[in-house]
N, C-alpha and C positions, 0 to 999 in steps of 0.2 A: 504494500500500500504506500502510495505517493502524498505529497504535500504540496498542497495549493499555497501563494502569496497573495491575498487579495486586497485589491486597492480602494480605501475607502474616504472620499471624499465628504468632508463634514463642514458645511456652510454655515457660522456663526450667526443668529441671528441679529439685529441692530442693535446693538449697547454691550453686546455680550464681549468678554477681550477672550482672542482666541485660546489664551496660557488657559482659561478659565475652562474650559471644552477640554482642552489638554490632560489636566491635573483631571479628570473624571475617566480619562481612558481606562485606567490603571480595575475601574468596575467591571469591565470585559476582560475574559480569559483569554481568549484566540488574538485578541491586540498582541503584537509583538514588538510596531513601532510607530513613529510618527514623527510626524513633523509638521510646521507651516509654511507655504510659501504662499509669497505674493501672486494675487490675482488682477488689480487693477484699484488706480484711487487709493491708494494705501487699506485696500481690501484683502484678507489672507483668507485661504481654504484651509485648512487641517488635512492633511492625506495621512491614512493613518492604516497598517498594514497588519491583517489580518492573516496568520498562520492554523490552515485547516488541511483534513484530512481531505485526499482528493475524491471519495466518496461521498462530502462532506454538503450541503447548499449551504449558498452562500449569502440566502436570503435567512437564513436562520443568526447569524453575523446580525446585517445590516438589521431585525427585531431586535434584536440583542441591543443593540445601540440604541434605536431609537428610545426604548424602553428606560434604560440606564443613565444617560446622558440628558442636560438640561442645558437650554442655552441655544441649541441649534434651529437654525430657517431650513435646514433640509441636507439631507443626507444622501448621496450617490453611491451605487457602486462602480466603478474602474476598471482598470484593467486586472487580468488574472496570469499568474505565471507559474510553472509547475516548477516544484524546486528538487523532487527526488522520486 
């Protein structure tokens, strides 16, 4: 059995500072990292990587998050890359 990297874009909503979306990752187990980049206007998305089995959906992740997480206008998934 393989392992998925899946990419999980997380939209801050207005007033929210992204560190703040951040510091809650850590309530999701399959999170393995993240990060912020710039999107535009001094706007950042959180892309935040999800490590699952490759039998794994990945719509069960992105529940996961919405669920857990406070703060966000909306949440994407990404790109997918098999790691093993």
């Amino acid at each position: 059995m393989g392992k998925v990297m899946v990419v999980f874009k997380i939209y801050p909503e207005e007033g929210t500072k992204p560190q703040d979306i951040m510091d809650q990752l850590d309530k999701v187990k399959d999170i393995k990292s993240a990060k912020r980049e710039p999107i535009a206007f001094g706007l950042e998305v959180i892309k935040a990587g999800a490590l699952i089995p490759d039998d794994d959906n990945p719509d069960r992740v992105e529940k996961e998050l919405r669920e857990k997480i406070e703060g966000y206008r909306d949440i994407e998934q990404g790109e997918a890359t098999l790691i093993s």
